[in-house]
C-alpha positions as CSV (number, residue, x, y, z in Angstrom):
1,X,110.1,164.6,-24.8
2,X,108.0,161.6,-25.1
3,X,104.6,161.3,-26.2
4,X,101.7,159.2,-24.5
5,X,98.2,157.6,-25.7
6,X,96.4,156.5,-22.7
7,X,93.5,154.1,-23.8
8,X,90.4,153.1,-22.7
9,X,90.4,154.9,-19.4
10,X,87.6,155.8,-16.9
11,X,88.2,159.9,-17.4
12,X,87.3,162.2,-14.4
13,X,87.9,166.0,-14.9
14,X,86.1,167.4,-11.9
15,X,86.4,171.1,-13.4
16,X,85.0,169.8,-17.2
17,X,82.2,167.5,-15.6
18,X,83.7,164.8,-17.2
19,X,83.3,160.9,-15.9
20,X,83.5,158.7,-19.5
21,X,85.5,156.3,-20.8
22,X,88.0,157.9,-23.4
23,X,91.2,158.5,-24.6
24,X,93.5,160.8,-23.4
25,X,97.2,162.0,-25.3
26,X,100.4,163.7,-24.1
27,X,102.2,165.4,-26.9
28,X,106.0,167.2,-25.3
29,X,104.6,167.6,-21.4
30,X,101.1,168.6,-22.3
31,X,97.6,167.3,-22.6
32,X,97.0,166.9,-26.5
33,X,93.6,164.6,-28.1
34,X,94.7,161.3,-28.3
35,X,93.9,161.2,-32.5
36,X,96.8,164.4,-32.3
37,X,99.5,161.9,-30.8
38,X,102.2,160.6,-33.7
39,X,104.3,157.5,-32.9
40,X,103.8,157.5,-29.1
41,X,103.5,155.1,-26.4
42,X,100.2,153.4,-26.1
43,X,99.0,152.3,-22.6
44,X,96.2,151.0,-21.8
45,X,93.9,151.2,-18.8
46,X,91.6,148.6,-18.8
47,X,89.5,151.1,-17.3
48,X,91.4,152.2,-14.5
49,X,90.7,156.0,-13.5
50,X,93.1,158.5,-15.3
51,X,92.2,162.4,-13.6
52,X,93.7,165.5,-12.9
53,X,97.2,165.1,-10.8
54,X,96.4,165.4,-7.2
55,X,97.5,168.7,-5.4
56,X,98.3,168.4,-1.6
57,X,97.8,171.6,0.2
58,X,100.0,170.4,3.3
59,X,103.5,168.4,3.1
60,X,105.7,169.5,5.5
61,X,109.1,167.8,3.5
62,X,111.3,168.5,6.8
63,X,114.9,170.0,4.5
64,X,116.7,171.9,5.5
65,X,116.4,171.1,9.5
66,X,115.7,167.5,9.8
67,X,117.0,164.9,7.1
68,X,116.6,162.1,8.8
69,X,113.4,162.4,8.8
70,X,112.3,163.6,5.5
71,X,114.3,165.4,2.8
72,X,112.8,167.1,-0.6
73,X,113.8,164.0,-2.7
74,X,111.7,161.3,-0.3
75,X,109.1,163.4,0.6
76,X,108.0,163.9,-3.3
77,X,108.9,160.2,-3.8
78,X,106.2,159.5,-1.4
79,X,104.2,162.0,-3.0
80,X,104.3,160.6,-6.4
81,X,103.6,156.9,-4.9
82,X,100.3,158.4,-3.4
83,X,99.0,160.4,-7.1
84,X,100.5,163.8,-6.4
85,X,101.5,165.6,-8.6
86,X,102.1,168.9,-6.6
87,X,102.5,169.4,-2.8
88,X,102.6,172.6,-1.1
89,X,105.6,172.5,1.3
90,X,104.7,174.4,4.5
91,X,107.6,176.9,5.7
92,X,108.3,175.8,9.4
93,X,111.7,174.2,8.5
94,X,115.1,175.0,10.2
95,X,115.7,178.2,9.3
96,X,111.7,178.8,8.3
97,X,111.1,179.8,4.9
98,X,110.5,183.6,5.9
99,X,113.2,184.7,3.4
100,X,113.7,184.7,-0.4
101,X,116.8,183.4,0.3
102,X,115.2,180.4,1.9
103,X,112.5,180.0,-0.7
104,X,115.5,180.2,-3.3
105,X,117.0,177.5,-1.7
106,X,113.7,175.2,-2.0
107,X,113.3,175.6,-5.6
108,X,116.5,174.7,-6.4
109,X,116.8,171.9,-3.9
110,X,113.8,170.8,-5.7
111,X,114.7,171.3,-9.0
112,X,117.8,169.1,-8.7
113,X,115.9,166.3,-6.3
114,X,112.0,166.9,-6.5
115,X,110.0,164.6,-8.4
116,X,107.0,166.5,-8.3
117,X,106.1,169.6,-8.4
118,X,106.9,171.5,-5.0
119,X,105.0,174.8,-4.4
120,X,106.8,177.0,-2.1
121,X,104.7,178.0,1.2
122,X,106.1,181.2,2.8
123,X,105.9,182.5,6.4
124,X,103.5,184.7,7.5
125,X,105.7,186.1,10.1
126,X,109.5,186.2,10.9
127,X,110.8,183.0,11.8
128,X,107.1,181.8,12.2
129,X,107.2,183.3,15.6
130,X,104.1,185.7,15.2
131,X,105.7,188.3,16.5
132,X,106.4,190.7,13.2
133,X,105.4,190.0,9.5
134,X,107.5,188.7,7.3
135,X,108.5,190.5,4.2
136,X,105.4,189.1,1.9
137,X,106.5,191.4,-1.6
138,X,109.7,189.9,-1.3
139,X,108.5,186.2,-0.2
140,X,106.1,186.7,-3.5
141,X,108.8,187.7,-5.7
142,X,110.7,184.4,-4.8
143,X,108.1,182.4,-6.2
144,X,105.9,181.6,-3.3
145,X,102.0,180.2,-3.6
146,X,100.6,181.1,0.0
147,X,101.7,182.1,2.8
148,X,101.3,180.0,6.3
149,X,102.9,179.9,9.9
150,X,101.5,176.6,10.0
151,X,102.8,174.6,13.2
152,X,101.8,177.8,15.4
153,X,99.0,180.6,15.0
154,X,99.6,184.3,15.0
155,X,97.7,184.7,18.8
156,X,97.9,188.7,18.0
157,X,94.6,189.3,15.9
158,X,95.9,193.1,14.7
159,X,99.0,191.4,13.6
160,X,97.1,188.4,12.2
161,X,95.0,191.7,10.4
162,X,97.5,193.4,8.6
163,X,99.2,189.9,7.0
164,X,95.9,189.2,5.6
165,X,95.7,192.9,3.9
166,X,99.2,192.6,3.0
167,X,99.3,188.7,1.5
168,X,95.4,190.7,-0.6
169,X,97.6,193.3,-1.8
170,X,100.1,190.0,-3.6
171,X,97.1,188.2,-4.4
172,X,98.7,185.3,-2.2
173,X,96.0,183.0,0.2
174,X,96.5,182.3,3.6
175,X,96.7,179.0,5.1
176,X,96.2,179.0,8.7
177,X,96.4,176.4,11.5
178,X,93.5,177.9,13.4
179,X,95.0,177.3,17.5
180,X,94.7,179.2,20.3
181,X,97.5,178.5,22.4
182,X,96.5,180.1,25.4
183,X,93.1,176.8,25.1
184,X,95.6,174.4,24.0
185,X,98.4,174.9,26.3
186,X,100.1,171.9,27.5
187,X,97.4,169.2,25.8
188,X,98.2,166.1,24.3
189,X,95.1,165.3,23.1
190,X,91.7,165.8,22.6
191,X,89.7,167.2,25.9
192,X,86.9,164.5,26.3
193,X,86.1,161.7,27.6
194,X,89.1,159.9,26.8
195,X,91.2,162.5,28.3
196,X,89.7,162.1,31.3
197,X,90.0,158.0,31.6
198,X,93.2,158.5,30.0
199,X,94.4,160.7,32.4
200,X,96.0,163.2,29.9
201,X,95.9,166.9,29.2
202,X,93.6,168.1,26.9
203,X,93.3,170.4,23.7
204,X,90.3,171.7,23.9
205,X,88.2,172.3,20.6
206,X,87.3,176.4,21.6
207,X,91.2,176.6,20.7
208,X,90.4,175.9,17.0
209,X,86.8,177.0,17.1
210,X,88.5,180.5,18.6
211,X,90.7,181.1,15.7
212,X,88.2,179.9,13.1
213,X,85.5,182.9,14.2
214,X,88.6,185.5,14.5
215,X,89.6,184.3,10.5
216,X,86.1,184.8,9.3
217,X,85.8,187.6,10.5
218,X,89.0,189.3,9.0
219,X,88.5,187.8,5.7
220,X,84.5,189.5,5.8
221,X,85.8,192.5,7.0
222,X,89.1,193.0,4.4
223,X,87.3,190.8,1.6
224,X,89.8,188.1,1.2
225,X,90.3,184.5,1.2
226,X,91.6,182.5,4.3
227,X,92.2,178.5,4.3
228,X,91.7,176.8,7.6
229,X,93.8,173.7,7.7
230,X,93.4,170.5,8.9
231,X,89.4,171.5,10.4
232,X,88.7,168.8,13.1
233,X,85.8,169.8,15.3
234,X,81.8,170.4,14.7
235,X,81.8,173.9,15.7
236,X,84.7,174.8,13.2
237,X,82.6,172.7,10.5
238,X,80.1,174.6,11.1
239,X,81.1,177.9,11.2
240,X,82.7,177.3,8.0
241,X,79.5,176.2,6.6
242,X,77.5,179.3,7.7
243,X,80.4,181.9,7.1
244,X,80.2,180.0,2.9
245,X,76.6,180.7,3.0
246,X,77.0,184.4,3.3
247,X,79.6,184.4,1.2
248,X,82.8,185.1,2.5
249,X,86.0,184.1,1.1
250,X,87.0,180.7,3.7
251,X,87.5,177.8,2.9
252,X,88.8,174.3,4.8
253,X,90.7,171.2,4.3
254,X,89.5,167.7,6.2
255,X,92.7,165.5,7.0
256,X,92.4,161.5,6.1
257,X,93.0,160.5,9.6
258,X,90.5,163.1,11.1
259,X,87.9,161.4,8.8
260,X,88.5,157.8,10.2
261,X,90.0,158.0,13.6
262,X,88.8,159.3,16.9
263,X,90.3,160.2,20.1
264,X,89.4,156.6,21.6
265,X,92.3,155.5,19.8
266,X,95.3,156.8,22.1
267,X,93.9,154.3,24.7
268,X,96.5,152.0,22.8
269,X,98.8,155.1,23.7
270,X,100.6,154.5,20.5
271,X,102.7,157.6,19.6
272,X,101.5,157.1,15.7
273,X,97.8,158.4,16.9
274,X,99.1,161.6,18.5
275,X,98.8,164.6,16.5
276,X,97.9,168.9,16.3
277,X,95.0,169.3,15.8
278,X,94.2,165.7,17.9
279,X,91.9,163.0,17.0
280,X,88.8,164.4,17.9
281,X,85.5,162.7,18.9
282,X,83.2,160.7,16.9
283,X,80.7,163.5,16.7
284,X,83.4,165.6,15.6
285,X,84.3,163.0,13.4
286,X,80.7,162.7,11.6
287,X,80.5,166.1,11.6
288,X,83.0,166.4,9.3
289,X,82.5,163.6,6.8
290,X,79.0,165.7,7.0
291,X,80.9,169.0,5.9
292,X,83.1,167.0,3.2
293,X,79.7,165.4,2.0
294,X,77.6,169.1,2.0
295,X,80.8,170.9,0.4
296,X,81.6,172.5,3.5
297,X,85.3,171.1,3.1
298,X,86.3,171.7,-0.4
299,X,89.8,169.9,-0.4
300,X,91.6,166.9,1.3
301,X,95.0,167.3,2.5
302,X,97.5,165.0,4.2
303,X,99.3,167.2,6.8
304,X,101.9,165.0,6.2
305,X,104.6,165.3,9.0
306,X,107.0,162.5,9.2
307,X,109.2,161.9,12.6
308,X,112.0,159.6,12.9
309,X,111.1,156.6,14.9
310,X,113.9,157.3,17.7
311,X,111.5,161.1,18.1
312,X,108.2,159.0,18.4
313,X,109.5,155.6,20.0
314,X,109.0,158.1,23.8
315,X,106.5,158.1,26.1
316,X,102.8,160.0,24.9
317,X,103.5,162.9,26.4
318,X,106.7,163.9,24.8
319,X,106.5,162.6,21.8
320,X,106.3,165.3,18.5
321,X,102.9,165.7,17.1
322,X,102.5,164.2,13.2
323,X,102.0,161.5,11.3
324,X,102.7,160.5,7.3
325,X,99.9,160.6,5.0
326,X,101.2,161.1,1.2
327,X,101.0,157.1,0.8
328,X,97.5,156.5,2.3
329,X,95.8,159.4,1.6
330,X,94.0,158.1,-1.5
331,X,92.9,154.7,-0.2
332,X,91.8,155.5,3.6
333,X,89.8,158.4,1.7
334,X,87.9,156.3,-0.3
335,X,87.5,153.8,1.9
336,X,85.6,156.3,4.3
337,X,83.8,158.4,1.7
338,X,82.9,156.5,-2.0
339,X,82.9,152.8,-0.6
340,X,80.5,153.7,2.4
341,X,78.5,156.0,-0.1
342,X,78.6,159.5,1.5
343,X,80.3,160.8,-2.0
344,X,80.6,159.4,-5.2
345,X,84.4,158.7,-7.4
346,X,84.2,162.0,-9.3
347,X,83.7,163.7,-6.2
348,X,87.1,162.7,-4.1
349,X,88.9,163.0,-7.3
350,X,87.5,166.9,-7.0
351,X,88.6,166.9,-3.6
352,X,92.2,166.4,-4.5
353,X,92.4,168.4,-7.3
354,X,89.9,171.0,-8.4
355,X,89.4,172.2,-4.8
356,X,92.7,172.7,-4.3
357,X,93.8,174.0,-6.7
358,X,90.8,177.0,-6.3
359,X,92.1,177.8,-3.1
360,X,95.8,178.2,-4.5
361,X,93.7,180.0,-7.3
362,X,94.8,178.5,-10.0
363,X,92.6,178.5,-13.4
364,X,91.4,175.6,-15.6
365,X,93.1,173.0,-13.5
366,X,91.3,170.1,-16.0
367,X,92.9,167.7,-18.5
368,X,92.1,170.3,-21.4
369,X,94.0,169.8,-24.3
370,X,97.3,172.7,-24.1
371,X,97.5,172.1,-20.4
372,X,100.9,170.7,-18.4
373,X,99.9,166.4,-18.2
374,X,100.5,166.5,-14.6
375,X,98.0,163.2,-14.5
376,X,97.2,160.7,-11.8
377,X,96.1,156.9,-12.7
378,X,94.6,155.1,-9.8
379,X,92.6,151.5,-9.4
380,X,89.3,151.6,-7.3
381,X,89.3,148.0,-7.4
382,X,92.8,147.6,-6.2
383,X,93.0,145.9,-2.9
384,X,95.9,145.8,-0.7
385,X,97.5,145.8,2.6
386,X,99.3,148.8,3.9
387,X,103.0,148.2,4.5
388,X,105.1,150.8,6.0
389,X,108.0,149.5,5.1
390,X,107.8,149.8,1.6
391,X,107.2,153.4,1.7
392,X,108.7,156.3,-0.2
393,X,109.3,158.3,2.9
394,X,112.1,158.3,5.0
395,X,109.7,158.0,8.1
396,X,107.4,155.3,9.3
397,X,104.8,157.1,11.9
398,X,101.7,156.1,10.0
399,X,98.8,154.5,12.0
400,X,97.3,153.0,8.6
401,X,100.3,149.9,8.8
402,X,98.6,146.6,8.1
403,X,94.8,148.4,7.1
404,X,93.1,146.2,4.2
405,X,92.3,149.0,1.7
406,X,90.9,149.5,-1.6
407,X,92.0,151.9,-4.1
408,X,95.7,152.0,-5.4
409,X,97.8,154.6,-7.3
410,X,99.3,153.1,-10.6
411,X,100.6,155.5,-12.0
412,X,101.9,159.6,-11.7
413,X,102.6,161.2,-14.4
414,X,104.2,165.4,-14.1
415,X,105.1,167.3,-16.9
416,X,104.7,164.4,-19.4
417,X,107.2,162.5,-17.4
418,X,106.5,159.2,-15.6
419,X,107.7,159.5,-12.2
420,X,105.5,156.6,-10.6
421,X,104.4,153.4,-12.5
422,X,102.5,150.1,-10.7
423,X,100.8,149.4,-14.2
């Protein structure tokens, strides 16, 4: 295996407090000092950013079920385009990862087609259908990470009770789309204003505020940790923030579009601006660039969920919920957060790595010598325009074509392999 000296970059290792120019080295897939490193290549940075490999706690990479519109070999293309170095691949496939059968499948799908890592994300219940749990000790054994019915949310809160003491008992985190259905039923988007002049149905923000209280309350009262995904509305934010304070074990995730777009967008009623949970308001909005800035939100995630164009090209009201985020996560990010100074560089690298990777519960995830080099290289003074059509991804259903942005991946970098390079 080859063997790396990356000079004269701008280090940041959230977990080590480190944000200095340095010298980092890659000796046979791992993180070695750069004065260890014998004959290998040199490249140099000029200064360019060189952290931790970015973990996304939400891909949804569509195989087995629907190919056209993602498979495990595009999905972690686009993943490695975007810095990621890991992605957790949510279970609501076709059939649903509630198996070990179906988990075996992924890793070796992955193994032969993945080039990142892909962190297998099992069902809470059977068939994601929150009817009856899923077999957890066997879902563990197959090599899962978490456990997730992510799409719908277990509505029976005894059910919902005794998956959270089971996925304790295998030391495996939840990750919950926090939804009541019986609030949301029928809505397209957001129930505002814009609803209203819109004339559309409305999801209500009680449905996630709902499940939020009911999940803080089972991890207090059993004493273990639940993730509430893609958090969209004040309430929730705050919730979160109070239930932190008291310290029980809940954490969230803020998506990229639920920090820079709002509800007032569907008025174009483009199908690329329609997704679960929905653009919220601009309160909503603020409120949660205030949770991200307060550590409220410990992690960015992409709930990337790509459609084929002939699913989304229907009108509003029947098109699928989701949109594609692996490719724009980085630069929409830091375009709302570090360049209009809520947090600084250091801080959204931590966003996308350490805090992830503590809710997965993974230790040391730094660039300490003896560790896997699962790096990411990114400009902050790259400026570009997003084009959809030179994406990764099989899918196109990004609202971010044709933003000016700043901030570009140059290079991913897993196991001591290069699996993206813009240098």
């Amino acid at each position: 295996m080859s063997s790396f000296i990356f000079r004269n970059a701008r280090v940041i290792d959230p977990v080590r407090k480190i944000d200095s120019r340095g010298d980092v080295g890659v000796i046979d897939g791992r993180i070695a000092e750069a004065s260890e490193v014998r004959g290998g290549e040199v490249i140099d940075l000029g200064g360019k950013v060189l952290s931790p490999g970015f973990i996304d706690l939400h891909v949804h990479l569509r195989q087995p079920g629907n190919n056209m519109a993602e498979t495990i070999a595009s999905g972690t293309a686009a993943a490695a385009a975007g810095g990621f170095t890991s992605v957790v691949a949510m279970p609501n496939t076709n059939p649903p990862a509630d198996t070990a059968g179906a988990i075996e499948f992924l890793r070796q799908t992955a193994a032969k087609k993945a080039v990142v890592r892909v962190l297998p994300c099992g069902c809470m219940t059977k068939g994601y259908a929150g009817e009856e749990m899923a077999g957890i000790g066997s879902l563990k054994a197959a090599g899962v990470v978490a456990l997730s019915d992510d799409g719908r949310c277990i509505q029976d809160h005894a059910l919902m009770r005794h998956v959270v003491e089971y996925a304790k008992s295998f030391n495996l985190p939840i990750l919950d789309h926090c939804e009541d259905k019986c609030l949301a039923a029928g809505g397209v988007m957001h129930e505002g204003k814009w609803s209203v002049l819109l004339g559309m149905n409305g999801i209500s923000g009680a449905s996630e505020e709902l499940m939020i209280a009911r999940n803080i309350i089972l991890a207090r009262q059993i004493g273990w940790k639940i993730h509430m995904q893609h958090v969209s509305v004040k309430e929730s934010v705050e919730l979160l923030r109070n239930a932190r304070a008291k310290g029980i074990p809940v954490t969230g995730e803020a998506t990229p579009h639920h920090l820079t777009l709002t509800d007032e967008c569907i008025k174009k009623y483009d199908t690329n601006y329609k997704m679960n949970p929905p653009l919220r308001s601009e309160e909503d909005r603020l409120a949660l660039i205030a949770g991200v800035a307060d550590g409220t939100i410990t992690a960015i995630a992409t709930d990337h969920a790509p459609h084929t164009m002939t699913a989304k090209m229907v009108e509003f009201d029947y098109a699928p919920f989701g949109i594609i985020g692996l490719e724009t996560a980085l630069p929409v990010s830091y375009g709302e957060l570090v360049a209009k100074g809520v947090i600084s560089l250091p801080k959204l690298v931590e966003l996308f790595t350490a805090g992830p990777a503590d809710i997965l519960g993974f230790d040391d995830y730094s660039l300490a010598p003896g560790n896997p080099a699962d790096l990411t290289v990114f400009d902050p003074e790259a400026k570009y325009t997003v084009d959809k059509e030179q994406f990764k991804s099989n899918s196109r259903n990004t609202p971010f074509d044709g933003w000016e942005v700043q901030c570009k991946t140059m290079l991913t970098m897993v196991g001591g392999k290069i699996v993206y390079n813009e240098l």
